[in-house]
C-alpha positions in Angstrom: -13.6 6.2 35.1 -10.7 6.3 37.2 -10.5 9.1 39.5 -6.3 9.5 39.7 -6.6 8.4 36.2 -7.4 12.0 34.9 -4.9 13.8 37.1 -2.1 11.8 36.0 -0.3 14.4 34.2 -0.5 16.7 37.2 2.0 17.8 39.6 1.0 15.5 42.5 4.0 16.3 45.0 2.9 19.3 46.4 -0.7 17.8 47.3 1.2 14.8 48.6 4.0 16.7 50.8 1.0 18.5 52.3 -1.0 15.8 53.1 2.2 14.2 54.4 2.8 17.1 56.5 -1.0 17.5 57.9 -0.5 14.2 58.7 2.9 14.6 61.0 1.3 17.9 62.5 -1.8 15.8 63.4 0.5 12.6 65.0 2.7 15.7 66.9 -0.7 17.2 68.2 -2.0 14.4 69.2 1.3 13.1 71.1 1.6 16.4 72.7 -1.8 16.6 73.8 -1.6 13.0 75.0 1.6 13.8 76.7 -0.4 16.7 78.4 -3.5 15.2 79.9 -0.9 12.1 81.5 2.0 14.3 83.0 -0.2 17.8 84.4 -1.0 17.3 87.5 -4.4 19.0 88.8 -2.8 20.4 92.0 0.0 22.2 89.7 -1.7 25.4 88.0 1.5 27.0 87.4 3.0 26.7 84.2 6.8 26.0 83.8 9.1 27.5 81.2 8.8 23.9 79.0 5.0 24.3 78.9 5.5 27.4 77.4 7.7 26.0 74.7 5.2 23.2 74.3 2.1 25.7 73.7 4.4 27.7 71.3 5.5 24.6 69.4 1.3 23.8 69.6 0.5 26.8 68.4 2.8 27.2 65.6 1.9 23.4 64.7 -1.2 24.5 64.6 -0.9 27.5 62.2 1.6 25.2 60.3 -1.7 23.0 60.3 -4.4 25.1 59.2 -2.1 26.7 56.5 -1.6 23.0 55.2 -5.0 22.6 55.2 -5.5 25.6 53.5 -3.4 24.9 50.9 -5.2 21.2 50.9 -8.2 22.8 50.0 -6.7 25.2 47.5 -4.9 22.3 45.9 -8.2 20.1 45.8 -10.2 23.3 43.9 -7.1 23.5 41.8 -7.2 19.4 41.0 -11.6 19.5 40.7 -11.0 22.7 38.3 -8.4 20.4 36.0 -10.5 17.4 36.8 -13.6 19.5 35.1 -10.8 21.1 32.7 -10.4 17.9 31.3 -13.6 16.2 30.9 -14.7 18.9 29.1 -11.2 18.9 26.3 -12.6 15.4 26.6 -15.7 15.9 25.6 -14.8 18.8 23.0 -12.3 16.3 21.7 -14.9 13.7 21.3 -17.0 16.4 19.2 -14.0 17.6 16.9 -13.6 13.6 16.2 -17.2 13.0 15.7 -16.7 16.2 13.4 -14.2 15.4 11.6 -15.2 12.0 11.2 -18.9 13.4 9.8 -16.2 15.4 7.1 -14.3 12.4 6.0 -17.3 10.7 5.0 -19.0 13.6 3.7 -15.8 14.0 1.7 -15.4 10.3 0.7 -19.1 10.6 -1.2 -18.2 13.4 -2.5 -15.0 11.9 -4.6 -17.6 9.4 -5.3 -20.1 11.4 -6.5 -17.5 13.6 -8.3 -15.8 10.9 -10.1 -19.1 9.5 -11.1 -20.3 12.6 -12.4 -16.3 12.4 -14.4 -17.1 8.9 -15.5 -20.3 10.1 -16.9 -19.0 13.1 -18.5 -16.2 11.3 -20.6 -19.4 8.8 -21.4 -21.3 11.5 -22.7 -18.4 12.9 -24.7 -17.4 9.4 -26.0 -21.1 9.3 -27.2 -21.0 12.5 -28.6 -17.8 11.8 -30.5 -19.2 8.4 -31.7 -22.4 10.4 -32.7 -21.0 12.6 -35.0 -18.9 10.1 -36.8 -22.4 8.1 -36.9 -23.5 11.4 -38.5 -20.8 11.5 -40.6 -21.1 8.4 -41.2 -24.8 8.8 -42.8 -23.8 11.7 -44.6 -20.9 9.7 -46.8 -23.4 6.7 -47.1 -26.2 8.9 -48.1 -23.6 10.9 -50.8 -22.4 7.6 -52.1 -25.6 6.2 -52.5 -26.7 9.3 -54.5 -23.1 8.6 -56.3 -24.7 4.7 -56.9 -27.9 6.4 -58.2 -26.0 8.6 -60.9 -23.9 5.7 -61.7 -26.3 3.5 -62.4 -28.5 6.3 -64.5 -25.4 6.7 -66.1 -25.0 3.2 -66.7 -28.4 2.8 -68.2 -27.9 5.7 -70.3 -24.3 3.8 -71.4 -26.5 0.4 -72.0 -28.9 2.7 -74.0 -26.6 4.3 -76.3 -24.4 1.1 -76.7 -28.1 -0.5 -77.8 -28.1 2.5 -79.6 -24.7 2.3 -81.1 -25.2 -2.2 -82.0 -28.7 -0.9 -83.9 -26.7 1.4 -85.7 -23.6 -0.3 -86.7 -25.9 -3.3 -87.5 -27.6 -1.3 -89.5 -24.4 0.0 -91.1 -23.1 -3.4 -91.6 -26.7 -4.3 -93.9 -25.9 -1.4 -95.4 -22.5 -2.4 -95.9 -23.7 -5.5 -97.1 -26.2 -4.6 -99.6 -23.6 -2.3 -100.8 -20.6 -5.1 -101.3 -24.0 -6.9 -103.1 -24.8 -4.0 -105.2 -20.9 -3.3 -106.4 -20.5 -7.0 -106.6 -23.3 -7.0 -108.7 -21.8 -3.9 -111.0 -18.5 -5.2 -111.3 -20.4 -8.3 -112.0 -22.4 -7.0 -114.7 -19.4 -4.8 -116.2 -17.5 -8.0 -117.1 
């Protein structure tokens, strides 16, 4: 992983301007105390009015210095705290995904599951349905085929009576007969 990569988003200017400026006071320092060891003389221990402007320009360099590096090291907590600020968003970031990816799927089989257990309730009630009309179904077969039964009884008793009915009116027609005979024979015997 990239180091500047994380701090991207961050106000980098006034770590830079800092740095930049620890850097100048260090090059004036170190001019200054170059400048020093090649012009003093050891003979001359008496110190003129420009080395007194030089150690005061020194010394506020310095403090200049050690406050920039101060505020160096405040600005380096500052970046490690967002540096450790942000791998752990990161990471929580990476758990809230893995989360929420967990609870899509979990939610995917459950619209599965739920529309299965749909499918399979309009089954069972298209079974049911088809069921009772079988039922029905029965019933009206069984009630017409009792209906057949009487018929046919019926029927037989019909055939029976018509029998019935041919013996007789045969029988009435010999009758008949024997009585056309019989008055044929009178009016027969009266001429």
């Amino acid at each position: 992983m990239n180091f500047f990569g994380a701090f991207s988003g961050l106000p980098l200017r006034p770590l830079l301007l800092a740095a930049g400026a620890a850097a100048a006071t260090a090059s004036i320092y170190t001019y200054v105390k170059r400048s020093e060891d090649t012009t003093a003389e050891p003979e001359d221990t008496t110190e003129g009015p420009d080395t007194e402007v030089v150690k005061d320009q020194m010394m506020k360099l310095l403090v200049s210095k050690i406050q920039l590096q101060d505020r160096v090291k405040e600005l380096e907590e500052l970046l490690c705290e967002a540096h450790r600020d942000c791998d752990l968003k990161s990471k929580e970031k990476e758990q809230e995904q893995e989360a929420h990816s967990i609870l899509l799927a979990e939610k995917e089989e459950m619209i599965k599951t739920l529309t299965h257990k749909e499918e399979f309730l309009k089954e069972r009630e298209t079974h049911n349905i088809l069921q009772a009309e079988n039922n029905d179904m029965k019933k009206s077969i069984t009630q017409l085929e009792e209906e057949k039964d009487e018929m046919k009884k019926s029927i037989t008793q019909l055939e029976e009576e018509k029998d019935e009915m041919k013996k007789s009116i045969t029988q009435l027609e010999e009758e008949k007969d024997e009585m056309k005979k019989t008055l044929n024979n009178k009016e027969e015997f009266l001429k």
